[in-house]
N, C-alpha and C positions, 0 to 999 in steps of 0.2 A: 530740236523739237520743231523747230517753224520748217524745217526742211519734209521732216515726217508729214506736217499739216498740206504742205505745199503737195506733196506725190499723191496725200489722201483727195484733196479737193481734184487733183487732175484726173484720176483714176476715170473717173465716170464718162469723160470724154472721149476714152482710146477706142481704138477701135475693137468690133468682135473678133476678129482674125488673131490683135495681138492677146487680147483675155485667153484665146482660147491656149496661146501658146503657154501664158503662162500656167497655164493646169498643169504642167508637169513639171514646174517649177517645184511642189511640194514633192513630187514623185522623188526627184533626183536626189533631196536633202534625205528622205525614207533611207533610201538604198544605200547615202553612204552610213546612215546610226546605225541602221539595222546590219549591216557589215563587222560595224566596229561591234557589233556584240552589245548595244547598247539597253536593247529592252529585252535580256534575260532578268526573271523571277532573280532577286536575291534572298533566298532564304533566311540565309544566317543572321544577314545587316539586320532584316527585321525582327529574327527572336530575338538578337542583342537587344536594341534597342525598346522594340518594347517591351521584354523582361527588365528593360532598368524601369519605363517607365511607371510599369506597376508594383517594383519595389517601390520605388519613391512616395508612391498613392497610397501602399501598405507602410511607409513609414510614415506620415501624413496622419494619417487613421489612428497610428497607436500611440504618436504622440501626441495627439487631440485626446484621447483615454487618459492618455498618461497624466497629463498635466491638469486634468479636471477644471473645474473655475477658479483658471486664472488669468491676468493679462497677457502671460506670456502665450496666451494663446493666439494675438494678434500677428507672432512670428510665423505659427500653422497657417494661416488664412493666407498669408503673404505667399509661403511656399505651397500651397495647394493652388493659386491661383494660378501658378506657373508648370501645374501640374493638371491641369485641366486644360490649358493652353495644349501642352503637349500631348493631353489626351484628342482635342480636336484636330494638329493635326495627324495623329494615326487615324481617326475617323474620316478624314480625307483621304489619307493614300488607300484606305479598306475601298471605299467609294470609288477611286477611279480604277480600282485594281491594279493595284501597282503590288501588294501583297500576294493575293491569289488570282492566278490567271481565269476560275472561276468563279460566275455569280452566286452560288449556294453558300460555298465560305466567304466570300465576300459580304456580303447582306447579312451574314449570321454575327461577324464579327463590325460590323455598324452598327448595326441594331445593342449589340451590347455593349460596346462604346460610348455609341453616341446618345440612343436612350438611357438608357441603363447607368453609366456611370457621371455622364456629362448632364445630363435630363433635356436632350435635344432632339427633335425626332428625325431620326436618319431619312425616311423617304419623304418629308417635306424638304429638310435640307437641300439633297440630292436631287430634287424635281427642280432647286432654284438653282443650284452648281450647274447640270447639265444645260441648262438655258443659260448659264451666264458664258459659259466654255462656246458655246455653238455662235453666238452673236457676244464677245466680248465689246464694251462700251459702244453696243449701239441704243442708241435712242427708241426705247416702244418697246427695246425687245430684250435687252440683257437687263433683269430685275434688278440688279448692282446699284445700276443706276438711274434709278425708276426716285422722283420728286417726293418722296413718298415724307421723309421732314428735312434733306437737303435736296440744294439744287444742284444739277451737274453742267448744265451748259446753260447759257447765254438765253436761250431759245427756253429752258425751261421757268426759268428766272421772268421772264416777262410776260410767264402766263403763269405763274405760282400765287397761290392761294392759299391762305387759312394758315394751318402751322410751317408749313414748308416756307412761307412769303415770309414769316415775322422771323425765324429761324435765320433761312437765309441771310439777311445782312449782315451779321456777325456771326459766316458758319464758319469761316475760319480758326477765328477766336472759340467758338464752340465746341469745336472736332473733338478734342480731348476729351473734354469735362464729358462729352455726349456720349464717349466712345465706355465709359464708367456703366452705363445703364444696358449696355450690349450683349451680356451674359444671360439679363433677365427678360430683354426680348427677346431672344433666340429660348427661351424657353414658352414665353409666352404664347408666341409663334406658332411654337408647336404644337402645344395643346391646342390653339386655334385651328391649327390644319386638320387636327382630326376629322373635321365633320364635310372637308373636301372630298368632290368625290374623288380626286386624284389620287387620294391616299390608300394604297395597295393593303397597308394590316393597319386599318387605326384601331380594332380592338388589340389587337399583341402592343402597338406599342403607346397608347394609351396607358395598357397595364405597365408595362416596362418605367414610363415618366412617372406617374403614380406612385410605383416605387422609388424609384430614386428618389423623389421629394418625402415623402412619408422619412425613409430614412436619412436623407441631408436634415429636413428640418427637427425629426423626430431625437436626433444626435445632438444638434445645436441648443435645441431648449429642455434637453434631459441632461445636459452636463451644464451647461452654464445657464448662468445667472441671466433674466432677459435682456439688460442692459450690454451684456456681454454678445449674449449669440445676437443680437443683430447689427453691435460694430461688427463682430466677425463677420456676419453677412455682410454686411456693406463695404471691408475691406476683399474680402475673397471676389467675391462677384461684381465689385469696380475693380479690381486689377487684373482679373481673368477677362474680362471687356476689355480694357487696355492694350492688356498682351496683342489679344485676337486682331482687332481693330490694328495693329502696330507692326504684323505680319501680313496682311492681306490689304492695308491703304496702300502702299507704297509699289502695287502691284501694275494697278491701270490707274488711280486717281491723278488726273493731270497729265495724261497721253490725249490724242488725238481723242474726239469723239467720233463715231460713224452717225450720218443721217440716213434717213430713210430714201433709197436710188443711188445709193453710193454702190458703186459695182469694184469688189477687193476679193480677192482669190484668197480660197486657205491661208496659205500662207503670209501671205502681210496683211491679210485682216487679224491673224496672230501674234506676228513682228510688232505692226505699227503701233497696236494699241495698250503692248503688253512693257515692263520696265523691267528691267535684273539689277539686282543688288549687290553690291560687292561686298568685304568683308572679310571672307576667308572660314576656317573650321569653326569660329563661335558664332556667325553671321546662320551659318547654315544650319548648325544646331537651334536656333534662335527662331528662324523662321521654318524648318521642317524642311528645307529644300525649298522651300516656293520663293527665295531671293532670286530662280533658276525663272523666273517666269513665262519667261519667253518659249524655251526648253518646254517647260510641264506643260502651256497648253497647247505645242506643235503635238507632242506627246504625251499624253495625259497617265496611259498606263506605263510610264516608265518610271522603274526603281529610284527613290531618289539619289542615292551613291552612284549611279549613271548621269545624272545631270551637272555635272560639271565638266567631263567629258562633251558631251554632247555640247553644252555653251561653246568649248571649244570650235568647232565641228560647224555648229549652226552661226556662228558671228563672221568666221569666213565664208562660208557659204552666202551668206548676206551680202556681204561685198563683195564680193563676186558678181551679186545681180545689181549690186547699188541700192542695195534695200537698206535704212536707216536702221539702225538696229543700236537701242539706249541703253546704257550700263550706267549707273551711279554707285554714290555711297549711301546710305541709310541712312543718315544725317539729311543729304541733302535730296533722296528721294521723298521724305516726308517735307520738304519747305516747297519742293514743287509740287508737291501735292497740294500743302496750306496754299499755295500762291493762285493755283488753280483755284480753289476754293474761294477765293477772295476775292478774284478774277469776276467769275463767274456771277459772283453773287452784288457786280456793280450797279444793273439795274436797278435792282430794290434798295439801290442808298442815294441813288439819284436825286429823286423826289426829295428828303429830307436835305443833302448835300447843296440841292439849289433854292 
């Protein structure tokens, strides 16, 4: 890590001659995935998999009917939570096209995902993904990591304010319990973006979240009893937060930061800031491919049954240039992440600590 910090901080003194040489640095890593066959469409991986995952949704469903007002209903909440996880990330690989090599099926199967089943709005999402892919942890500019109720660097910490400041000192301790309320801002979110003008259909998906709520909540307080449907609610949409939050912290949280005149070519503004997670076949089921991080945002439209391959591929490639390139365990990708967080958030305990 301190070595990744070290190559970042230097970066901006090199010279233009050598920047420029390394622009073909990404060039070369292309030539050799796309050789290997790396970013053909897989069809079949994905009707498998997401025909399991909308059995699962249709079992979900029928034995939430089936079981009417009971407590064994807190067992559905638990596994729809984890079913909604998995609905978001198909909602991501629809988004980067990793499904269909075009935009028309692409968008049509977001939209009905991510509005529709998830109640998330696919082109607010995707307006924040796309800015976070393009400038990954930089400061100003990747919303990730924008002060907004944690702090991410050092620098944001000493000019934080209001809930982000009081939050802050114990965002470490926080992260979890915080990460509980994460389903129903990303819903909230969305409805809020409607009235952006960035949002390309906010009447379609306006109607779209509408619906999905009408029938999530219309479900909840037509079968059970009120005390009932909103532990459900409170189980299902804290542990689908959970999940989310549990596959995507472990990604950049506690990598280098970029500042604003820091000069990183594609490719290790990708490398540096991005972490892979090890594990194996339940890891990747777990997180949807994105333990591949480094991988998905060199390549964003590649299949994820290719990125594991390609990790191959791109970590020698790495060394090769002497580029730092981080692998952990998911255990201990999340403590660097907490450490970072904790780190970070020294400033604002300062003052009470002396």
């Amino acid at each position: 890590m301190t070595k990744s910090m070290a190559l970042q901080m230097d970066l901006p003194t090199r010279g233009a001659r050598e920047q420029r040489n390394r622009g073909s640095d990404f060039s070369e890593l292309s030539r050799r995935i796309s050789e290997a066959g790396l970013l053909r469409r897989r069809p079949l991986y994905y009707t498998v998999r997401f025909g399991l995952v909308a059995l699962a949704l249709a079992g979900c469903v029928g034995a939430f009917v089936a079981l009417g007002d009971s407590w064994g209903q807190m067992f559905v909440a638990v596994a729809l939570a984890v079913v909604f996880g998995q609905l978001g990330l198909a909602a991501h690989d629809l988004a980067h096209r990793q499904v269909f090599s075009r935009r028309r099926p692409s968008e049509a199967g977001g939209l009905l995902v991510a509005d529709l089943l998830l109640g998330m709005s696919y082109g607010w999402w995707m307006n924040k993904h796309t800015r976070h892919h393009a400038n990954p942890n930089h400061e100003g500019k990747d919303p990730d990591v924008s002060p907004d109720i944690l702090v991410w660097s050092h620098r944001q910490a000493r000019t934080a304010r209001g809930l982000p400041r009081f939050v802050g000192k114990h965002q470490a301790a926080l992260f979890f319990p915080l990460l509980t309320l994460e389903g129903l801002n990303l819903s909230f979110s969305s409805f809020r973006a409607l009235k952006s003008p960035s949002m390309k259909r906010p009447g379609l998906e306006g109607t779209l979240l509408v619906a999905h709520f009408v029938v999530y909540f219309g479900g909840l307080f037509t079968v059970l009893s009120p005390v009932k449907a909103l532990l459900f609610l409170a189980v299902h949409q804290g542990l689908f937060g959970i999940y989310l939050g549990s596959v995507f912290a472990p990604n950049h949280k506690g990598m280098p930061m970029i500042e604003e005149g820091s000069r990183l070519d594609f490719l290790r503004r990708q490398v540096l800031t991005s972490r892979n997670v090890r594990g194996g076949a339940l890891v990747d089921a777990f997180m949807g491919g994105l333990n591949y991080q480094i991988e998905h945002h060199l390549f964003p439209s590649m299949p994820t049954p290719a990125l594991a391959r390609a990790q191959v591929i791109t970590e020698r490639y790495c060394e090769e240039l002497g580029i730092p390139y981080h692998q952990t365990g998911l255990i201990a990708s999340h403590r660097e992440a907490l450490r970072h967080l904790r780190s970070v958030g020294e400033p604002l305990r300062a003052p009470a600590e002396g």
